[in-house]
mmCIF file of the N, C-alpha and C atoms, coordinates in Angstrom:
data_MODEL
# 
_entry.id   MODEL 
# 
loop_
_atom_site.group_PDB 
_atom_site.id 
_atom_site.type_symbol 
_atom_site.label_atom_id 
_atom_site.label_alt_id 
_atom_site.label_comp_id 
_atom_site.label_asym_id 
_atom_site.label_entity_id 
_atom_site.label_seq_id 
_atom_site.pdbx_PDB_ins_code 
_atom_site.Cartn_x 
_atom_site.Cartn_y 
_atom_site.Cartn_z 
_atom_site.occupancy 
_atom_site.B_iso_or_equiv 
_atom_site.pdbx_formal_charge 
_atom_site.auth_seq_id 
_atom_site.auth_comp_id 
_atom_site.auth_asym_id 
_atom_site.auth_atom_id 
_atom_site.pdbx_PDB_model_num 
ATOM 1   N N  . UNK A 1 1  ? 140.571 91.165  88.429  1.00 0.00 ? 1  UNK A N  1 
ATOM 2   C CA . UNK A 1 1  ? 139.171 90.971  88.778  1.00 0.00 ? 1  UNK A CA 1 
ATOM 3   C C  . UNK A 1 1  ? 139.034 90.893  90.295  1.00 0.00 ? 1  UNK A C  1 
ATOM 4   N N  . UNK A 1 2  ? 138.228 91.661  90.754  1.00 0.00 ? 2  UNK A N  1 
ATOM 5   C CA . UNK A 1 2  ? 137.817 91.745  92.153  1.00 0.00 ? 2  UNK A CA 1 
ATOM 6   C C  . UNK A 1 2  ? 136.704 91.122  92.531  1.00 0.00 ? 2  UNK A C  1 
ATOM 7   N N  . UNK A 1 3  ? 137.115 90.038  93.915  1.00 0.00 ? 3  UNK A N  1 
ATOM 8   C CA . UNK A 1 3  ? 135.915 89.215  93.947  1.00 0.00 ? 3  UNK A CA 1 
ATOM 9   C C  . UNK A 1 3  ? 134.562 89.934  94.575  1.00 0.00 ? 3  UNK A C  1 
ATOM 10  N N  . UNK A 1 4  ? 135.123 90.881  95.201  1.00 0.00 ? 4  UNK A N  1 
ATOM 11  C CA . UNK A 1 4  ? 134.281 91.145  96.039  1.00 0.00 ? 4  UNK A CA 1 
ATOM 12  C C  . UNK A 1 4  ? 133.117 92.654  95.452  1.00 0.00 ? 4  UNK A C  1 
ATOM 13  N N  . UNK A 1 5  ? 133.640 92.824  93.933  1.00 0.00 ? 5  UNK A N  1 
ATOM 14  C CA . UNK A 1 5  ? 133.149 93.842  93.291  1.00 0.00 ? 5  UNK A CA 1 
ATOM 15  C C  . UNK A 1 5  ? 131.163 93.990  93.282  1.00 0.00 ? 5  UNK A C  1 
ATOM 16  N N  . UNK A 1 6  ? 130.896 92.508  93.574  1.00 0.00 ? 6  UNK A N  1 
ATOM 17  C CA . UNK A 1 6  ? 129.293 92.666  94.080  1.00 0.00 ? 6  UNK A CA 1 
ATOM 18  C C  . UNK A 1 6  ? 128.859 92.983  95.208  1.00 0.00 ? 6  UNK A C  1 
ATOM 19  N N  . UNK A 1 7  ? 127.897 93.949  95.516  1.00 0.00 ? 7  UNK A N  1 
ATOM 20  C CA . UNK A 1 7  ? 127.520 94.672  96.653  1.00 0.00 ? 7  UNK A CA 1 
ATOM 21  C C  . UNK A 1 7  ? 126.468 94.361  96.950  1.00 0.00 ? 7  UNK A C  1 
ATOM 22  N N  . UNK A 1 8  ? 125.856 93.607  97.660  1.00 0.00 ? 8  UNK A N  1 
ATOM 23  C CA . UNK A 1 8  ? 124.001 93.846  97.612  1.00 0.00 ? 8  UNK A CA 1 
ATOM 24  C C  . UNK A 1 8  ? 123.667 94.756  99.200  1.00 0.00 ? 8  UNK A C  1 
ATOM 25  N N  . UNK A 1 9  ? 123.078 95.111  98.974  1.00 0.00 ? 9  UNK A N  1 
ATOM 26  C CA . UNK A 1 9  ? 122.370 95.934  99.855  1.00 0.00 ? 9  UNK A CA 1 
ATOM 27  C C  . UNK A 1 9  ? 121.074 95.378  100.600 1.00 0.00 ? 9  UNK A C  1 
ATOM 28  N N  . UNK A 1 10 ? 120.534 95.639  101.847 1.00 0.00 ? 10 UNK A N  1 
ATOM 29  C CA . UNK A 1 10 ? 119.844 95.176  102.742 1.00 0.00 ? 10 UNK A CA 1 
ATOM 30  C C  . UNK A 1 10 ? 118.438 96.514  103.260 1.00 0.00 ? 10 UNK A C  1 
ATOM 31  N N  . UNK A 1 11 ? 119.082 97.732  102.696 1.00 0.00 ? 11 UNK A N  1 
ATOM 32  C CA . UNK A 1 11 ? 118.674 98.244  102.999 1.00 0.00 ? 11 UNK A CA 1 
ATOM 33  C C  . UNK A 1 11 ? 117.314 99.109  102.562 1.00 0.00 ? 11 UNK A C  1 
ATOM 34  N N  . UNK A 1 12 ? 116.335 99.613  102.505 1.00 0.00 ? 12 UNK A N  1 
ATOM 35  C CA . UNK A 1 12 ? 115.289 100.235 102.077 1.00 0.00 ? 12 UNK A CA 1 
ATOM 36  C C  . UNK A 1 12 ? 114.425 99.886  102.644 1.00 0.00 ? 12 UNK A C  1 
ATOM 37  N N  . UNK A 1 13 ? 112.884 100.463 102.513 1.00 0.00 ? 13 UNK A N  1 
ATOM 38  C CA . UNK A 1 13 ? 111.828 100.300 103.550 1.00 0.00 ? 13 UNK A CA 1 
ATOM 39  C C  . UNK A 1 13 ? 111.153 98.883  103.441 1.00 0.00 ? 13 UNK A C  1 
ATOM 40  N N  . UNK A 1 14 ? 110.992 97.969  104.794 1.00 0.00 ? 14 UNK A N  1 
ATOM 41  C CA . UNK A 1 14 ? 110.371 96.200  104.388 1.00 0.00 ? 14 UNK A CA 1 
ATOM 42  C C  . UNK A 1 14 ? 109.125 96.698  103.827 1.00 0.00 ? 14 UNK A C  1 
ATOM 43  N N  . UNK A 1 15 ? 109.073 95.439  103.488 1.00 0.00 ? 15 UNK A N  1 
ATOM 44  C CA . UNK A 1 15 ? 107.630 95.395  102.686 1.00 0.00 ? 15 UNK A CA 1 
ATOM 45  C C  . UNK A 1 15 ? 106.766 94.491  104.068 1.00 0.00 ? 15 UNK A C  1 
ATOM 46  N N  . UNK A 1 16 ? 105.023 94.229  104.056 1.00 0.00 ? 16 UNK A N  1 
ATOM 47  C CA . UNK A 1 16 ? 104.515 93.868  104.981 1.00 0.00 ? 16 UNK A CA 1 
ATOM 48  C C  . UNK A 1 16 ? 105.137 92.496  104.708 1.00 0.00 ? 16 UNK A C  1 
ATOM 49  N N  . UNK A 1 17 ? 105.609 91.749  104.065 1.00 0.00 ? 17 UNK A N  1 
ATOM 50  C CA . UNK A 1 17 ? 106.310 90.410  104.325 1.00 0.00 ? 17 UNK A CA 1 
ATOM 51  C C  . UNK A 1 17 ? 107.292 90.246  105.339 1.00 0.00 ? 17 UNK A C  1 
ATOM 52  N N  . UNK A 1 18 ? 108.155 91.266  105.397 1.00 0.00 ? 18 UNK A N  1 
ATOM 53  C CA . UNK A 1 18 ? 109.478 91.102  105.943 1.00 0.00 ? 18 UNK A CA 1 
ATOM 54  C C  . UNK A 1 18 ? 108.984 92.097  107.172 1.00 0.00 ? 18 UNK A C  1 
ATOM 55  N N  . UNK A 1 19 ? 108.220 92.717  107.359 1.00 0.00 ? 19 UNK A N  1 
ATOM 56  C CA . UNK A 1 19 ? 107.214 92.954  108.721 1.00 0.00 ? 19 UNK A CA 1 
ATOM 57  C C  . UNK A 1 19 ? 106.747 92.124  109.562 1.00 0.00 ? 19 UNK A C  1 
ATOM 58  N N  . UNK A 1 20 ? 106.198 91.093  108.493 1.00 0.00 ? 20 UNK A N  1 
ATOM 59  C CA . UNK A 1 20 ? 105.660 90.032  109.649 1.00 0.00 ? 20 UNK A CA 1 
ATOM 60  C C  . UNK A 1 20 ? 106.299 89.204  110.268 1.00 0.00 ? 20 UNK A C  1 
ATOM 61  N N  . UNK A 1 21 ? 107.271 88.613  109.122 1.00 0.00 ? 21 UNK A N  1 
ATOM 62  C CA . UNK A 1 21 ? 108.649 87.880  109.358 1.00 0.00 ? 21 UNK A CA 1 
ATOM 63  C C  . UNK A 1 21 ? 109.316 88.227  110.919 1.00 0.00 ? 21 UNK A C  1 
ATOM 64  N N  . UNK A 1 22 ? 109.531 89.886  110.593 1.00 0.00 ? 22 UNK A N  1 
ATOM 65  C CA . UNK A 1 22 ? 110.524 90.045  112.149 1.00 0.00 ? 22 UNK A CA 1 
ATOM 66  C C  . UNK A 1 22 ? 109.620 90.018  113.128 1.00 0.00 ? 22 UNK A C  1 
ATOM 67  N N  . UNK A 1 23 ? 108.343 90.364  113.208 1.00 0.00 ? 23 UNK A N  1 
ATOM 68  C CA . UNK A 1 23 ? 107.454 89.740  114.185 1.00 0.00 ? 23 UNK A CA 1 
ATOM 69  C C  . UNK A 1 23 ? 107.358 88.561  114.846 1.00 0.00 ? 23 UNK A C  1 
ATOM 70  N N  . UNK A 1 24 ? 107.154 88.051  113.756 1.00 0.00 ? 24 UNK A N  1 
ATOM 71  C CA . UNK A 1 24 ? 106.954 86.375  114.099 1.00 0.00 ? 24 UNK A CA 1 
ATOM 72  C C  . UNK A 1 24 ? 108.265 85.748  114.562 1.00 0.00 ? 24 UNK A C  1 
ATOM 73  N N  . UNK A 1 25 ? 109.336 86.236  114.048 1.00 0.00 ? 25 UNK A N  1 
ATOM 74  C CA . UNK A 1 25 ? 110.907 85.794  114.485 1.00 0.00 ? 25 UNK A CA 1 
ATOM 75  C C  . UNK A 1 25 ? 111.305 86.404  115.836 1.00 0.00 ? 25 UNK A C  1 
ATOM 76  N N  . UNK A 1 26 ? 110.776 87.318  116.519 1.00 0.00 ? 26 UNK A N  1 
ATOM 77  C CA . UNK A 1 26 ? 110.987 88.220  117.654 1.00 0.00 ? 26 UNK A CA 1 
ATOM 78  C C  . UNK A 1 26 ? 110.786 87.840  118.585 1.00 0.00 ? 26 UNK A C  1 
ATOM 79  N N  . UNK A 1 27 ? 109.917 86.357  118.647 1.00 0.00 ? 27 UNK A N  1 
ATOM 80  C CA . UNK A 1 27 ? 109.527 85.577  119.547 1.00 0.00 ? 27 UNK A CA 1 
ATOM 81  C C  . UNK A 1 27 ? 108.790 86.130  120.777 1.00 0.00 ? 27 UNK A C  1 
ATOM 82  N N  . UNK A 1 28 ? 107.830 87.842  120.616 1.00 0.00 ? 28 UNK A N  1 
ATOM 83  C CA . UNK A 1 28 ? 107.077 88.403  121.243 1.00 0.00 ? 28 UNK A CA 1 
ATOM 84  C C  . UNK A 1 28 ? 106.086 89.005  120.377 1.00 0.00 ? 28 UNK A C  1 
ATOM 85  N N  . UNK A 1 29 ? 105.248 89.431  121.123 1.00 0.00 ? 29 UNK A N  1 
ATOM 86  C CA . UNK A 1 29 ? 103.883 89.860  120.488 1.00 0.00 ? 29 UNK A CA 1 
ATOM 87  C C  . UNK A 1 29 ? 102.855 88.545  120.412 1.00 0.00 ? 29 UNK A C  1 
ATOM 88  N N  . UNK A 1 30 ? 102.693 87.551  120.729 1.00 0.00 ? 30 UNK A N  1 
ATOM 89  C CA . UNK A 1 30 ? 102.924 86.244  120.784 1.00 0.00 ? 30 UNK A CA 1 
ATOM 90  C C  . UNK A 1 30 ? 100.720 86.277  120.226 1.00 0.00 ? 30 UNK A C  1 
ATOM 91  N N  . UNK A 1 31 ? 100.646 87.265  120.705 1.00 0.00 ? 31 UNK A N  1 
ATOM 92  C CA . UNK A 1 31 ? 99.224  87.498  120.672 1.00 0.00 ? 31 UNK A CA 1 
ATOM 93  C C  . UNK A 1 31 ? 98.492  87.668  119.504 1.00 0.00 ? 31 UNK A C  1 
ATOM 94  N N  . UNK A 1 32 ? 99.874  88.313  118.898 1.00 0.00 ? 32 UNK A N  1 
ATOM 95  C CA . UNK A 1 32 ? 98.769  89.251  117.517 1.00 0.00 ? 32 UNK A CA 1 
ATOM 96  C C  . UNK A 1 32 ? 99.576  88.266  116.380 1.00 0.00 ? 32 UNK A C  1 
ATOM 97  N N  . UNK A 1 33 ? 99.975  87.136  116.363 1.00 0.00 ? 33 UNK A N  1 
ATOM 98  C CA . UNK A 1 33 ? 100.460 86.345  115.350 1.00 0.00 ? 33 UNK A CA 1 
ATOM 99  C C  . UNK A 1 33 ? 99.187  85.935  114.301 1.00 0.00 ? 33 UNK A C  1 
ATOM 100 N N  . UNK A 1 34 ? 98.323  85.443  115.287 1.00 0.00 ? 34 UNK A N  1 
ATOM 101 C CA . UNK A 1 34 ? 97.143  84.638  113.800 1.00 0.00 ? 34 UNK A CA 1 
ATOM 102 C C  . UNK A 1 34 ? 96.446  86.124  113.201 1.00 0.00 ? 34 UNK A C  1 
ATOM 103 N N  . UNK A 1 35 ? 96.653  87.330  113.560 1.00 0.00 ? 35 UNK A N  1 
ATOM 104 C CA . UNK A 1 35 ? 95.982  88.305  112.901 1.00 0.00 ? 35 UNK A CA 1 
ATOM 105 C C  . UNK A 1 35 ? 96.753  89.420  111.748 1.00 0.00 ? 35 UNK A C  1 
ATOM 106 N N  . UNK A 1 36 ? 97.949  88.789  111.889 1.00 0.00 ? 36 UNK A N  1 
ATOM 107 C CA . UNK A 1 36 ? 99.373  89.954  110.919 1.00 0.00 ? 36 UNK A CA 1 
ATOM 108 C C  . UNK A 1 36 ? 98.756  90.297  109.860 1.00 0.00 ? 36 UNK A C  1 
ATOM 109 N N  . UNK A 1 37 ? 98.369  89.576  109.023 1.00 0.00 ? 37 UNK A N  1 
ATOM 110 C CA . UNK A 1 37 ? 98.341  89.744  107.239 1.00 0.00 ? 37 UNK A CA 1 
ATOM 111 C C  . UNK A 1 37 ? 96.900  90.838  107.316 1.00 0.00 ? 37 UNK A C  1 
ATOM 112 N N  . UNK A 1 38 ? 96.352  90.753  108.244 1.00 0.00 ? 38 UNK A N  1 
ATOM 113 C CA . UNK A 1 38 ? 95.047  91.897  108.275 1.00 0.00 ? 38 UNK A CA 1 
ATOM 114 C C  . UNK A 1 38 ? 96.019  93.034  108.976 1.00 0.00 ? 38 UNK A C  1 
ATOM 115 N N  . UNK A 1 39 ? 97.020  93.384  109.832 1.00 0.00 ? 39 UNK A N  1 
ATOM 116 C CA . UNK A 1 39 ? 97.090  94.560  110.233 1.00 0.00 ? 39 UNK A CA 1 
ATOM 117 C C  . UNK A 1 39 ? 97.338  95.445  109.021 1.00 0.00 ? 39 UNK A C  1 
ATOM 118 N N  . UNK A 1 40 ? 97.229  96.986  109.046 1.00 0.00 ? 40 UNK A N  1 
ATOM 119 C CA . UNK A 1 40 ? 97.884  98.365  108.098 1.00 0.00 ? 40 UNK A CA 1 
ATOM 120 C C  . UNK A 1 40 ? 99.230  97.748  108.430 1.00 0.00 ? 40 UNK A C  1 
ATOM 121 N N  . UNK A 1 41 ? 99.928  98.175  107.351 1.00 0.00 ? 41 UNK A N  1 
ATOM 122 C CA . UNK A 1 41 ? 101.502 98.995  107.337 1.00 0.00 ? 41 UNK A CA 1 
ATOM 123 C C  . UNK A 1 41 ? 101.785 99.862  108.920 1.00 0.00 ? 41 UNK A C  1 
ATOM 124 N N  . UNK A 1 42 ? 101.049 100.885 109.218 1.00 0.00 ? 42 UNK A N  1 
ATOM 125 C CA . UNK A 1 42 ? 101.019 101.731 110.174 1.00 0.00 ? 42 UNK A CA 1 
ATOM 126 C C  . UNK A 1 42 ? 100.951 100.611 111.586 1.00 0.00 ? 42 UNK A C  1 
ATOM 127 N N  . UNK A 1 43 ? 100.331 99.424  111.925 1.00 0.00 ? 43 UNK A N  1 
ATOM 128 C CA . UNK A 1 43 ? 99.611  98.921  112.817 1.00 0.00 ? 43 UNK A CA 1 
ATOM 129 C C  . UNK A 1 43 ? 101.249 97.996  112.975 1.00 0.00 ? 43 UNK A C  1 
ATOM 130 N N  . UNK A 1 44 ? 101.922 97.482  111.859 1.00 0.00 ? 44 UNK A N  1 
ATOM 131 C CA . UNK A 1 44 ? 103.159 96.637  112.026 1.00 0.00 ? 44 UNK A CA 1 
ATOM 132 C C  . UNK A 1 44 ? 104.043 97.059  112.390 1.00 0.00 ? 44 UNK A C  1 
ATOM 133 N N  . UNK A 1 45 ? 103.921 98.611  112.065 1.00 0.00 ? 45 UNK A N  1 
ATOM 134 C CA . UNK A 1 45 ? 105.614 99.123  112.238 1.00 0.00 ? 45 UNK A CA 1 
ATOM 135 C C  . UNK A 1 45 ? 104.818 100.057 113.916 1.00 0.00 ? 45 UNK A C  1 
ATOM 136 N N  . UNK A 1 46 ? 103.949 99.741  114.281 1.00 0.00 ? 46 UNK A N  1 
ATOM 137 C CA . UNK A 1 46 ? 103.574 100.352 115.720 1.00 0.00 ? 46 UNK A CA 1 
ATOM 138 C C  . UNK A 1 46 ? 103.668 98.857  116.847 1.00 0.00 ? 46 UNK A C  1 
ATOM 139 N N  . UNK A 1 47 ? 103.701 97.668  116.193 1.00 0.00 ? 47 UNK A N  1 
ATOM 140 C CA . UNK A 1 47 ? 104.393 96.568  116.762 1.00 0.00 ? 47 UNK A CA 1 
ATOM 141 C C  . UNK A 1 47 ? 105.519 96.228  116.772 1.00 0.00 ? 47 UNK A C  1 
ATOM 142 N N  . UNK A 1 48 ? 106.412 96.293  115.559 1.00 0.00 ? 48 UNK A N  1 
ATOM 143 C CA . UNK A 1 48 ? 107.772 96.511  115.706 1.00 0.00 ? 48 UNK A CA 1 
ATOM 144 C C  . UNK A 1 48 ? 108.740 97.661  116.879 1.00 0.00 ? 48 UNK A C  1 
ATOM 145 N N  . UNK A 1 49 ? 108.036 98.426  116.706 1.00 0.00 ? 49 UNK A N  1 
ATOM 146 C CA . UNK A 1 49 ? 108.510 99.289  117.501 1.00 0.00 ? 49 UNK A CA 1 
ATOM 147 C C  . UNK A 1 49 ? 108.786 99.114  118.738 1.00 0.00 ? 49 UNK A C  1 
ATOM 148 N N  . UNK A 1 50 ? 107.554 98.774  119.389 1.00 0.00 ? 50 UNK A N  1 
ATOM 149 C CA . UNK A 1 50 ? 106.961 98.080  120.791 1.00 0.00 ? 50 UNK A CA 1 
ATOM 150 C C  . UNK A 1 50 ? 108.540 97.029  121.183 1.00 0.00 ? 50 UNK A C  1 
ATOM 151 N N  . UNK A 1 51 ? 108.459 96.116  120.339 1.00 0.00 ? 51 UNK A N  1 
ATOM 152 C CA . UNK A 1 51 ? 109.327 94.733  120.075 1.00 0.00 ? 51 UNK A CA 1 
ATOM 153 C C  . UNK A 1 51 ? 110.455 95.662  120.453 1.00 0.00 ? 51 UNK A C  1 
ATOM 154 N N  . UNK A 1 52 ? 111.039 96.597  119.307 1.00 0.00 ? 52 UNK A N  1 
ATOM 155 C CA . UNK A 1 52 ? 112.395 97.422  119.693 1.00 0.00 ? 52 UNK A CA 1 
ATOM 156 C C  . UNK A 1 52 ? 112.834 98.183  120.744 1.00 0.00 ? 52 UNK A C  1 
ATOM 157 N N  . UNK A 1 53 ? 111.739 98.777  121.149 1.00 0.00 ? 53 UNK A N  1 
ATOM 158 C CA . UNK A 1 53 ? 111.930 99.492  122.464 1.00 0.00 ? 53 UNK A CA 1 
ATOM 159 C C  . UNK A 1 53 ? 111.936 98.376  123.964 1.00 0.00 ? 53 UNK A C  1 
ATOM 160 N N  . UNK A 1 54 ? 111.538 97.025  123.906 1.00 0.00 ? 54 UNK A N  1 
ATOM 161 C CA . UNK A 1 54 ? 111.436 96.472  124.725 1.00 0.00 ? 54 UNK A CA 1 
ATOM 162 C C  . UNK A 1 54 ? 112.967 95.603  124.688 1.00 0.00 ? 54 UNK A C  1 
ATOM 163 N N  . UNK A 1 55 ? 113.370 95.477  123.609 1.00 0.00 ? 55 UNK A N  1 
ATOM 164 C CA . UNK A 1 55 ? 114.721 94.880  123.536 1.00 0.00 ? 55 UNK A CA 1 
ATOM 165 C C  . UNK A 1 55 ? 115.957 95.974  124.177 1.00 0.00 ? 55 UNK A C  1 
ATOM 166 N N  . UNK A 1 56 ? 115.458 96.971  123.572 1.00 0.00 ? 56 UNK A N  1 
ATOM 167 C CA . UNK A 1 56 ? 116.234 98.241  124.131 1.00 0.00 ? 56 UNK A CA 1 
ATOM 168 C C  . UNK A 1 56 ? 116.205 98.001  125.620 1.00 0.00 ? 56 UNK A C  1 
ATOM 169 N N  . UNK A 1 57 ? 115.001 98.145  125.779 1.00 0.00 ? 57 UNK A N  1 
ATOM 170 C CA . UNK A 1 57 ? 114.868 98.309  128.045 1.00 0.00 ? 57 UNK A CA 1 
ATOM 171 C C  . UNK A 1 57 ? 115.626 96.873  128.337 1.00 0.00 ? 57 UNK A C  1 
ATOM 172 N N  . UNK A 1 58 ? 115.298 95.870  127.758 1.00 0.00 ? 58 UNK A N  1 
ATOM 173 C CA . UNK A 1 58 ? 116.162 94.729  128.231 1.00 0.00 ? 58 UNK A CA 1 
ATOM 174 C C  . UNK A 1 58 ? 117.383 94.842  128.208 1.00 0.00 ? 58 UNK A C  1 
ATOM 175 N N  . UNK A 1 59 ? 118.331 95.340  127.032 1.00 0.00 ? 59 UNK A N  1 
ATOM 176 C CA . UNK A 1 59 ? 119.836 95.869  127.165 1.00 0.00 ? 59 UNK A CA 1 
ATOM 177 C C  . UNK A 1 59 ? 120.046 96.055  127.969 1.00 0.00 ? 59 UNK A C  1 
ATOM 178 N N  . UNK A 1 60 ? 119.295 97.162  128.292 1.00 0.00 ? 60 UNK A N  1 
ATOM 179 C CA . UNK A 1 60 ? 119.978 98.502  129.899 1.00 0.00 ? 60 UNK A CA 1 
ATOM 180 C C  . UNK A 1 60 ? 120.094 98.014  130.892 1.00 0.00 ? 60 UNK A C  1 
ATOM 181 N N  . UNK A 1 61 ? 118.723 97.260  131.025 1.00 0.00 ? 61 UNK A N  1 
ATOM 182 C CA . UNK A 1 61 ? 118.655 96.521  132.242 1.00 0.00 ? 61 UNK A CA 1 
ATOM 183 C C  . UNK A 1 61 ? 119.886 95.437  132.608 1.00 0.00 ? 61 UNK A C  1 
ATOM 184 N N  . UNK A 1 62 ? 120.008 94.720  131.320 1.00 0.00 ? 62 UNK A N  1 
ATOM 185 C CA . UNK A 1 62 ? 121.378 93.712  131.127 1.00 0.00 ? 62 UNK A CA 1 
ATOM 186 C C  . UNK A 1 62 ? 122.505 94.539  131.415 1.00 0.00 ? 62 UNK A C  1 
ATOM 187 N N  . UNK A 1 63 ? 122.894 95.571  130.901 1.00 0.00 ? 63 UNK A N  1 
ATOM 188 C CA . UNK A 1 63 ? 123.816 96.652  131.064 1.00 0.00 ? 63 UNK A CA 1 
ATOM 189 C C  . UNK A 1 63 ? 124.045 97.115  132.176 1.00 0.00 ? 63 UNK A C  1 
ATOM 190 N N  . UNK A 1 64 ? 123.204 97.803  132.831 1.00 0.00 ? 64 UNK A N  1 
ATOM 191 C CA . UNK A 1 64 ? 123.452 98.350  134.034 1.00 0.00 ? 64 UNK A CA 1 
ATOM 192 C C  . UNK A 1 64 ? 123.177 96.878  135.517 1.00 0.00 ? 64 UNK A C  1 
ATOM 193 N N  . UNK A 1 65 ? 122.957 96.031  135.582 1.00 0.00 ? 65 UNK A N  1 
ATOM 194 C CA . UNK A 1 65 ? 123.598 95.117  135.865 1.00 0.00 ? 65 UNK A CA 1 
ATOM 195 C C  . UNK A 1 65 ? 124.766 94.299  135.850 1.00 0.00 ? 65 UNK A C  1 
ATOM 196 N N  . UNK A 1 66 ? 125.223 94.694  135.006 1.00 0.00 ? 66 UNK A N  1 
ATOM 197 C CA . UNK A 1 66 ? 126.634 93.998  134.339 1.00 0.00 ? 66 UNK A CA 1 
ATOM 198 C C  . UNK A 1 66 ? 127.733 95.035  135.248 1.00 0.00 ? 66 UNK A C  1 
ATOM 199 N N  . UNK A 1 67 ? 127.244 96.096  134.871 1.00 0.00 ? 67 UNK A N  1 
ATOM 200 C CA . UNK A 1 67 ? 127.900 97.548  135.386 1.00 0.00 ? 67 UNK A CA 1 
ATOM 201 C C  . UNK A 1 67 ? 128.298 97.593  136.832 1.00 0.00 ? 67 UNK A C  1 
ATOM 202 N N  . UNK A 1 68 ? 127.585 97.125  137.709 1.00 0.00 ? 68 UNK A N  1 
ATOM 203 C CA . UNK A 1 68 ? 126.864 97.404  139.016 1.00 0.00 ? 68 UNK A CA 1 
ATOM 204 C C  . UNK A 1 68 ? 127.475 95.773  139.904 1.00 0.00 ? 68 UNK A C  1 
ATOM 205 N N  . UNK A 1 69 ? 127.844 94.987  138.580 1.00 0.00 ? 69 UNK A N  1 
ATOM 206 C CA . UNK A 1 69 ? 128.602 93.167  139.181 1.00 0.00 ? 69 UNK A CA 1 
ATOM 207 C C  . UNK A 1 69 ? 127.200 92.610  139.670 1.00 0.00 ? 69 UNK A C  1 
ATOM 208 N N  . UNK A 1 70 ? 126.087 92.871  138.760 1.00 0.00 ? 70 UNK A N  1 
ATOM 209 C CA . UNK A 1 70 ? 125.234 91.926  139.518 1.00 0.00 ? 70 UNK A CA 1 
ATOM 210 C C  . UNK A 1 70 ? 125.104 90.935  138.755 1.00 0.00 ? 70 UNK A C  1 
ATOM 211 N N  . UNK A 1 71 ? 126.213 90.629  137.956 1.00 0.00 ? 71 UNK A N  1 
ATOM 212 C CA . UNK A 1 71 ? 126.261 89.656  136.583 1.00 0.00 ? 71 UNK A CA 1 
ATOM 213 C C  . UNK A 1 71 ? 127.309 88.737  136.966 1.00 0.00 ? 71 UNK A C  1 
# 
C-alpha cells in the first residue's frame, strides 16, 4: 500500500470565491475591497492581473538590484 497513492489537485479555473480571496490576501488593490462580490468574473481576473504584473515589476526590480550589488 502506497501512502502517497492520493493526489489532489489545485488546479482548474477559481471560482469568484477564490478570486476574491487572492485579492483580498494580496494585500493591494486596497480600494476595490468593499465592492468585490459586485465585480464580473471579467472585472476580477482584470484585477488579478494588475496584482500579477505588479509583483512581476517588483521581482525585476528586486532582481536587477541584487544583480547590480545594490542589495
Amino acid at each position: 500500500m502506497c501512502i502517497f497513492s492520493v493526489i489532489t489537485s489545485v488546479e482548474g479555473p477559481m471560482t469568484k470565491k477564490d478570486k476574491i480571496a487572492f485579492i483580498k490576501s494580496s494585500k493591494r488593490k486596497t480600494h476595490v475591497y468593499q465592492d468585490l462580490n459586485g465585480y464580473t468574473d471579467q472585472q476580477l481576473n482584470d484585477v488579478i492581473r494588475e496584482i500579477v504584473q505588479g509583483l512581476i515589476r517588483e521581482s525585476e526590480i528586486i532582481s536587477n538590484a541584487y544583480i547590480n550589488g545594490y542589495r
